[in-house]
GURODREN-763546 format. One record per residue (C-alpha): residue in three letters; x, y, z. Coordinates in steps of 0.05 Angstrom, whole numbers, plus 5000, padded with zeros to 4 digits. Layout:
kolmi | px | py | pz
ALA | X | Y | Z;
...
This chain:
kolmi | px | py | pz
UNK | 5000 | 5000 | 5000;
UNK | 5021 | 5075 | 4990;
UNK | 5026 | 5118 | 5047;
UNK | 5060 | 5183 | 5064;
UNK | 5124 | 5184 | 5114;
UNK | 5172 | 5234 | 5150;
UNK | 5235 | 5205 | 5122;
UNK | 5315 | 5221 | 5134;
UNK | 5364 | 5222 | 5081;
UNK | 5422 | 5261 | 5117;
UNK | 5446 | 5281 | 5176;
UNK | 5481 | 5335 | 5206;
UNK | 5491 | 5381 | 5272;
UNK | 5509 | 5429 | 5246;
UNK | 5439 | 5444 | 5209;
UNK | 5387 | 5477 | 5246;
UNK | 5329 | 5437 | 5261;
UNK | 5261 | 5477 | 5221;
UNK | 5320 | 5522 | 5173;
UNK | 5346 | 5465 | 5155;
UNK | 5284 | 5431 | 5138;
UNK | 5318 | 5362 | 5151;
UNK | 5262 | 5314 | 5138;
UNK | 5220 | 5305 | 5074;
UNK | 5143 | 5279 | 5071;
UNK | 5149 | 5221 | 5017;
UNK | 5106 | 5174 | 4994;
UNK | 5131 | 5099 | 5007;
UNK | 5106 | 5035 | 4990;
UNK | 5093 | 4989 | 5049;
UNK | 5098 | 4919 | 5044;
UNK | 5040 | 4871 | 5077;
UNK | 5052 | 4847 | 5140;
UNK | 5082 | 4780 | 5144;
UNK | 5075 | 4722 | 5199;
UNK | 5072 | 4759 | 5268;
UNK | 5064 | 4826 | 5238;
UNK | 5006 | 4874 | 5246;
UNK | 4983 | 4930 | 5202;
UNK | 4966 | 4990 | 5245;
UNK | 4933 | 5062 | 5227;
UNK | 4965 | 5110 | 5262;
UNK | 4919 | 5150 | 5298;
UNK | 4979 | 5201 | 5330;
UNK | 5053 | 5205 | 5345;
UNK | 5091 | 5230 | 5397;
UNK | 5157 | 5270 | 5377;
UNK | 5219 | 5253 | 5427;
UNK | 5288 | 5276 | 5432;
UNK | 5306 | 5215 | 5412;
UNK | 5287 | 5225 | 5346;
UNK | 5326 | 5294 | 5343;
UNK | 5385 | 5251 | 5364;
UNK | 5382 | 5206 | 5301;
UNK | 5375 | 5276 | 5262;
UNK | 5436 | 5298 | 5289;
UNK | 5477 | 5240 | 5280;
UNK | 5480 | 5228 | 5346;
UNK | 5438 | 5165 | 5349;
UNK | 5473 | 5136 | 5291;
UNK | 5424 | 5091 | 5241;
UNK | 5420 | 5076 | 5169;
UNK | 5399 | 5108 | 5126;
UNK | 5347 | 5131 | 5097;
UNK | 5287 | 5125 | 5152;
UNK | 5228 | 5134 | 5166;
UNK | 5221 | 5171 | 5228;
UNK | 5176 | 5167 | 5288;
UNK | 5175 | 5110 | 5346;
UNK | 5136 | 5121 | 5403;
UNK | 5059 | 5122 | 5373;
UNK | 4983 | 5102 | 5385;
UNK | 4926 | 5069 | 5332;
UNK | 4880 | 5018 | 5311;
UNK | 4898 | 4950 | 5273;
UNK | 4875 | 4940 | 5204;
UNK | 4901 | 4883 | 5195;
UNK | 4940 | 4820 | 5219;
UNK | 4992 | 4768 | 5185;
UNK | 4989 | 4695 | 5200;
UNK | 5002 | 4665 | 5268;
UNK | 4988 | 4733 | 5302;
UNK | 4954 | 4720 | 5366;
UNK | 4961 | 4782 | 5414;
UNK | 4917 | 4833 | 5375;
UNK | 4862 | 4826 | 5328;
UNK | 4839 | 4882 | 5278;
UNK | 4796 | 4938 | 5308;
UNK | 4836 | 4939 | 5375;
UNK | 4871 | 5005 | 5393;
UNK | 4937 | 4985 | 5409;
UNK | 5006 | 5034 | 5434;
UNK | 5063 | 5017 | 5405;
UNK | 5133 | 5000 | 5427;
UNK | 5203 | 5010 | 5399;
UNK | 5229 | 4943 | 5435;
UNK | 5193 | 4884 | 5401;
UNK | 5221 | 4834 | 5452;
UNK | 5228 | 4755 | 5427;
UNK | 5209 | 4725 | 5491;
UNK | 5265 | 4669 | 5485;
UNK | 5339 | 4705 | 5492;
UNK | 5379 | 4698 | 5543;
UNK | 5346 | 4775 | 5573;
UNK | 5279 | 4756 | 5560;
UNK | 5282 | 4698 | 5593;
UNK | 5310 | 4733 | 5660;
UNK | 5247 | 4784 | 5658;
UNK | 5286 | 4844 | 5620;
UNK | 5250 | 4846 | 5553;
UNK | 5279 | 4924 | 5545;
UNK | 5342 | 4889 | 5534;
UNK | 5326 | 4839 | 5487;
UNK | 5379 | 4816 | 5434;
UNK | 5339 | 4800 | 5381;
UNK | 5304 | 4864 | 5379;
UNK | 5361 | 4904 | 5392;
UNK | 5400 | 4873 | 5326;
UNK | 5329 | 4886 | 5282;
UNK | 5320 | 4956 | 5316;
UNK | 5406 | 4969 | 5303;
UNK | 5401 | 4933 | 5227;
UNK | 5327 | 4979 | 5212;
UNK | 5281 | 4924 | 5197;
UNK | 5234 | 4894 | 5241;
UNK | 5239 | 4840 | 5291;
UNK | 5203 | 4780 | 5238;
UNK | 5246 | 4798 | 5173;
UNK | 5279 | 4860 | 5133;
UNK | 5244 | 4927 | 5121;
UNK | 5180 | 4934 | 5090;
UNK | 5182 | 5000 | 5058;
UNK | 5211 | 5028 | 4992;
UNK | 5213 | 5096 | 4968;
UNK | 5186 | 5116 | 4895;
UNK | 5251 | 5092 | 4861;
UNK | 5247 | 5028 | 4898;
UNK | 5300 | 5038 | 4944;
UNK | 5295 | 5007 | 5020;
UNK | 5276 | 5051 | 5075;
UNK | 5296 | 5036 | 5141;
UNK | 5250 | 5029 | 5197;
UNK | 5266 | 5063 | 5266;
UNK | 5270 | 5030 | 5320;
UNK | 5214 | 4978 | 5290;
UNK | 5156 | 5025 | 5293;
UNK | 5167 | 5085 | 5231;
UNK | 5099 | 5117 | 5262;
UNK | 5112 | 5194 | 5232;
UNK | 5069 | 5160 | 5179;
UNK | 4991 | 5141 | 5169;
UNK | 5007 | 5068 | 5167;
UNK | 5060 | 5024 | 5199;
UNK | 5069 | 4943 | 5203;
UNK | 5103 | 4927 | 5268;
UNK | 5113 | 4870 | 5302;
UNK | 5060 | 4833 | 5338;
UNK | 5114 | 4838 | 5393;
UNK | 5114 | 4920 | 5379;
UNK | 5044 | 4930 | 5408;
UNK | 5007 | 4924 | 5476;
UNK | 4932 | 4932 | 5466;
UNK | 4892 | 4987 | 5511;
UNK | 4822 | 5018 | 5516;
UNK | 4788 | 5045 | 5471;
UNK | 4769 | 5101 | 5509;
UNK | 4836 | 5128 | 5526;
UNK | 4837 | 5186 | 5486;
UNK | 4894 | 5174 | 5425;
UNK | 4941 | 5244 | 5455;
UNK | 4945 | 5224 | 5517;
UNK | 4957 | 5139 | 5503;
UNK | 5013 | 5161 | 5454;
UNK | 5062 | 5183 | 5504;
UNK | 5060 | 5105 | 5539;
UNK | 5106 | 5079 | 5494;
UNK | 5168 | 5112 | 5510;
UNK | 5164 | 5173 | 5551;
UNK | 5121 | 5144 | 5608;
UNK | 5153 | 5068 | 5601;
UNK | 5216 | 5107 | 5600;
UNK | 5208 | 5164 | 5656;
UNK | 5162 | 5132 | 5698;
UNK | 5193 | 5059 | 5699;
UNK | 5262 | 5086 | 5714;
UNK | 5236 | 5110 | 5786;
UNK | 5181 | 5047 | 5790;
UNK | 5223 | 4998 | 5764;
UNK | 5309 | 5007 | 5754;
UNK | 5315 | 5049 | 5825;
UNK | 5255 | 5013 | 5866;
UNK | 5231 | 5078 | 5898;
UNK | 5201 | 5063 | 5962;
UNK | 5149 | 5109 | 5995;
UNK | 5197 | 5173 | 6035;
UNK | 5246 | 5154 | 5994;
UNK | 5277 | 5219 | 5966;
UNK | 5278 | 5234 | 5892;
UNK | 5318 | 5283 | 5843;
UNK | 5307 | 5292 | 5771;
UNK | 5356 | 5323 | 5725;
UNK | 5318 | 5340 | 5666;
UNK | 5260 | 5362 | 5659;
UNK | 5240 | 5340 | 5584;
UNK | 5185 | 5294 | 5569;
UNK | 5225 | 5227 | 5602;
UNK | 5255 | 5273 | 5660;
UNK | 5177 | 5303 | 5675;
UNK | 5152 | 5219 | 5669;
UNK | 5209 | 5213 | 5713;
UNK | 5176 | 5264 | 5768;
UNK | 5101 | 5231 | 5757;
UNK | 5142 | 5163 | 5768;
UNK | 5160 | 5195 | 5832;
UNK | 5097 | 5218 | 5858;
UNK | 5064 | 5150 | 5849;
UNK | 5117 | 5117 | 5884;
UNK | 5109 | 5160 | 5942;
UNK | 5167 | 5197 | 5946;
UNK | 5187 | 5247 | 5980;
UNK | 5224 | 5305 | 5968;
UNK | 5215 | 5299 | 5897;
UNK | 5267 | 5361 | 5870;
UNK | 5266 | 5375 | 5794;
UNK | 5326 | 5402 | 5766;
UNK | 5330 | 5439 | 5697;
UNK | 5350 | 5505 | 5668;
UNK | 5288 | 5527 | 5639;
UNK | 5242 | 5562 | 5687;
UNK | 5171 | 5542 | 5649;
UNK | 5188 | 5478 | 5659;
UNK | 5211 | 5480 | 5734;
UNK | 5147 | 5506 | 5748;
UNK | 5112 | 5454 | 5706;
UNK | 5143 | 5401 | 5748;
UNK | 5127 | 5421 | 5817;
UNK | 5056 | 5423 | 5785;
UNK | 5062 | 5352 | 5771;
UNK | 5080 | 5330 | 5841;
UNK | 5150 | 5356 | 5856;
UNK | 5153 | 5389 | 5916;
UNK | 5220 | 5438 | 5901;
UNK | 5257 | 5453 | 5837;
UNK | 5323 | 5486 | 5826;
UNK | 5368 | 5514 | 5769;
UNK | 5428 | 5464 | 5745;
UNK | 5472 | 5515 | 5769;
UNK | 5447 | 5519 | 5844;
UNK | 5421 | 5442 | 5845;
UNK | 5472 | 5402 | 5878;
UNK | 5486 | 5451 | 5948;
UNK | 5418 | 5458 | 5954;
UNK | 5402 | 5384 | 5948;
UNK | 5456 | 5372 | 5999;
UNK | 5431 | 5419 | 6047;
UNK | 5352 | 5407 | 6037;
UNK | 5367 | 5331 | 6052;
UNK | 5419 | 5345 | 6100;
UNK | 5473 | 5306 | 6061;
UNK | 5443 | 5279 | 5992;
UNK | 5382 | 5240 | 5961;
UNK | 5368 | 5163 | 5962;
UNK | 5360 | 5171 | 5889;
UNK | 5381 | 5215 | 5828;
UNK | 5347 | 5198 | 5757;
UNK | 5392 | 5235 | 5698;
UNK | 5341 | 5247 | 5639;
UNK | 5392 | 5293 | 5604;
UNK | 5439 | 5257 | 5564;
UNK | 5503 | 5286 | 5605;
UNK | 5567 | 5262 | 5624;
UNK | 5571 | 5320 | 5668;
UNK | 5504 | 5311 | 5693;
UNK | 5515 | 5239 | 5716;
UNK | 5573 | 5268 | 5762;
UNK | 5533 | 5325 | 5781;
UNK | 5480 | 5264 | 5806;
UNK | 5536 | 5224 | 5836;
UNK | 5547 | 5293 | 5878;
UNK | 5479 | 5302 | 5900;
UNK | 5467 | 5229 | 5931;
UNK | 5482 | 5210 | 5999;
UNK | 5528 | 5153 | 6016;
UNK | 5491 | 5092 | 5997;
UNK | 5453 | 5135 | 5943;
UNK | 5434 | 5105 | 5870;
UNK | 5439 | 5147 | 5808;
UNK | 5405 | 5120 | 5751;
UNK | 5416 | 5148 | 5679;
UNK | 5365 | 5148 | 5624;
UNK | 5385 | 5194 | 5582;
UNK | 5426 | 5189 | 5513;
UNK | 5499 | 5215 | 5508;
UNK | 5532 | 5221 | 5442;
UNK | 5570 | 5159 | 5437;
UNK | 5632 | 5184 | 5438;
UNK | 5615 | 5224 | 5503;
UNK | 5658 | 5199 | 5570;
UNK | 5638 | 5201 | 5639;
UNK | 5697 | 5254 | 5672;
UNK | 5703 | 5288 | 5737;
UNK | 5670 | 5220 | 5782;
UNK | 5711 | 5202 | 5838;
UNK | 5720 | 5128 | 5837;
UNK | 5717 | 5126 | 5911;
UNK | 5646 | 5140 | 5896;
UNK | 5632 | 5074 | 5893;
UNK | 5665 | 5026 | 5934;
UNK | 5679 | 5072 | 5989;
UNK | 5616 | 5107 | 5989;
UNK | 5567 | 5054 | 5968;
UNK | 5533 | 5095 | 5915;
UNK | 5516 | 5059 | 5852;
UNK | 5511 | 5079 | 5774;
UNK | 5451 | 5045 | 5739;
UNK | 5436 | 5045 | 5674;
UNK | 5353 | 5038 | 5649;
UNK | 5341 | 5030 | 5582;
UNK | 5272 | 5039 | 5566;
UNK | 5245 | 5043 | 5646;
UNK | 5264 | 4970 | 5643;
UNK | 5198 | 4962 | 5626;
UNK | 5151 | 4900 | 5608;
UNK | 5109 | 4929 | 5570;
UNK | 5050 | 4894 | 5572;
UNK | 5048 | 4892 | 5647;
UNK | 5070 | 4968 | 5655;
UNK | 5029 | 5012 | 5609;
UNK | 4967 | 4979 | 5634;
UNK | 4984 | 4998 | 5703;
UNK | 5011 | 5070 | 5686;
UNK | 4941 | 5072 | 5641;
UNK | 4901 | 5051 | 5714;
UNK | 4943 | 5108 | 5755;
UNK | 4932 | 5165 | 5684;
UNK | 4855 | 5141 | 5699;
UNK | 4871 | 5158 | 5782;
UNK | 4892 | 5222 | 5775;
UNK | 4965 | 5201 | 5794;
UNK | 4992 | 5212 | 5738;
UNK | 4972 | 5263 | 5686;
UNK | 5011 | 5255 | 5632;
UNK | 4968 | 5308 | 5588;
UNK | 5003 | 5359 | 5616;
UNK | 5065 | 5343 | 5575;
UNK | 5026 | 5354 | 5515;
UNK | 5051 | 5422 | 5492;
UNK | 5024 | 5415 | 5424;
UNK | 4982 | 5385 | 5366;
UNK | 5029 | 5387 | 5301;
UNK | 5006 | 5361 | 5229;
UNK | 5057 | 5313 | 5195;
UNK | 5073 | 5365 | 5145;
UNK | 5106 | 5418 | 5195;
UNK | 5140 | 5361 | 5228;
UNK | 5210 | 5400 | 5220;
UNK | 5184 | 5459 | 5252;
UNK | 5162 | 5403 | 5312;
UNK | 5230 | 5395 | 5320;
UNK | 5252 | 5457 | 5319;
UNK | 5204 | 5477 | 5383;
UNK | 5234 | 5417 | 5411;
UNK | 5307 | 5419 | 5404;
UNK | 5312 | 5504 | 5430;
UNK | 5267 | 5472 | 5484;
UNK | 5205 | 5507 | 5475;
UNK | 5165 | 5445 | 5472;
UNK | 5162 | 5385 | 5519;
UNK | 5120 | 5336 | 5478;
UNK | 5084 | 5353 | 5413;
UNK | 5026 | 5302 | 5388;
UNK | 5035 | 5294 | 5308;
UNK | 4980 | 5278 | 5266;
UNK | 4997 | 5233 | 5217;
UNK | 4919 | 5232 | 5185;
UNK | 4900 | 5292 | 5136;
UNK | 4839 | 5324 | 5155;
């Protein structure tokens, strides 16, 4: 079938984000979806920093690609021997299409699967290569399995975790990476307990998760730490009960908690924000990073003592560590609580065709998360 897509063809830093005018609407053929694929109509996208890293260069893929991972809709259609959604079900979508039978699945940490980490590294999906070709027949990669900046995808059946149909599309399409992400990083990698004390450093769409995460878990302080005032003051909205400037974080931390937190999350992609994290825990403390460095990017000015003499620890969480299909359910019960109100992240409903601008409101950090609608009305 022919559908239109936000596709990549070069990448560059140097090139400003909406002057730039990095990606291109095309149209693209999409293949049918093979045995444990699903066809799904994307019903709306959520734009991440994630995808302005692969613009960039920093998240390095292949190219071309079709953009967009972390996205809502409704199945058209299923391939043979798919048993976990049927057509008509609204389903979120996920950019780790676990297997269920490698060596991380098997242990419980489907985020980390290998299989899905080679398809989502390689740009096809998790059953076979990619399905989409551009006009001259060319392949076009898939990101990270999913490709949603489009009206159609075919994902895996693995790709999707089915929800009500009465959670509204805008608010469901932020589940799939910045709440899994944010949320599960707090929930799930650091184990918050209730009293426990909290610090986020970041306050984008992951880093606000991150402070919702928090409140659920019952923590308290919760202290949100970013440069940009708007969204300081979003966060204590959400739950946080103090918020500071990067600058001024790490003293006052110290000297609100009188000697550090239990936990740090780092939602900012930082080598010098995971030290400044290391700095603000107390002896014992866990610091968990989330965010995405440039690769080449290495950790400096952490004192190795740190660790065995102080007992603090370094944790890595790569998508929340997440199961999905136990997780967004449960975030989906505490969204219908009142405990976490993800709509307030929505800064923005953006039409496929001024995707680039999107970006641009993103990356000077005007925006935390923009809904695109992939649909033309």
């Amino acid at each position: 079938m022919r559908i239109r897509a936000a596709v990549l063809r070069a990448v560059g830093r140097e090139r400003p984000y909406g002057a730039g005018r990095p990606v291109a609407i095309e149209e693209l053929e999409l293949g049918a979806p093979r045995e444990g694929e699903v066809l799904v109509r994307i019903a709306a996208a959520s734009l991440c920093h994630s995808d302005l890293s692969v613009v960039n260069g920093d998240r390095v893929r292949p190219l071309p690609m079709a953009l967009g991972h972390e996205a809502v809709g409704v199945v058209e259609a299923v391939g043979p021997g798919v048993d976990r959604v049927a057509a008509g079900e609204h389903v979120a979508i996920v950019f780790v299409p676990s297997c269920g039978h490698c060596g991380r699945c098997d242990e419980g940490r489907p985020a980390l699967c290998s299989a899905a980490a080679a398809a989502n590294g390689s740009g096809g999906l998790l059953h076979g290569p990619s399905l989409l070709r551009d006009a001259a027949g060319e392949v076009v990669h898939h990101q990270l399995g999913v490709s949603a900046f489009a009206d159609h995808a075919v994902v895996a059946q693995e790709s999707v975790v089915p929800i009500p149909a009465d959670v509204p599309f805008a608010v469901a399409s932020m589940f799939g990476c910045a709440v899994l992400t944010g949320a599960g990083a707090v929930i799930n990698t650091a184990a918050v307990r209730p009293g426990q004390s909290v610090a986020v450093f970041g306050l984008g769409g992951v880093g606000l998760s991150a402070v919702l995460g928090a409140r659920a878990a019952g923590a308290y302080p919760i202290v949100a730490v970013d440069p940009v005032p708007a969204k300081r003051e979003l966060a204590l909205r959400l739950g946080a009960s103090h918020a500071y400037d990067p600058a001024d974080a790490v003293a006052a931390i110290r000297d609100l908690t009188g000697g550090g937190l239990d936990v740090a999350i780092e939602a900012v992609g930082s080598a010098r924000v995971v030290a400044d994290c290391l700095s603000a825990v107390d002896r014992g403390g866990k610091v968990v990073s989330v965010g995405l460095p440039a690769p080449g990017r290495m950790l400096d000015g952490v004192p190795a003592l740190a660790f065995a003499g102080e007992g603090k620890s370094l944790i890595g969480s790569y998508m929340g560590d997440a199961i999905p299909r136990r997780d967004i359910p449960r975030y989906l019960d505490l969204w219908r609580a009142g405990l976490m109100p993800v709509e307030h992240l929505h800064t923005g409903t953006v039409p496929l065709t001024h995707l680039n601008d999107a970006m641009e409101l993103l990356a000077t950090g005007e925006a935390i998360r923009q809904i695109i609608h992939t649909t033309e009305t």
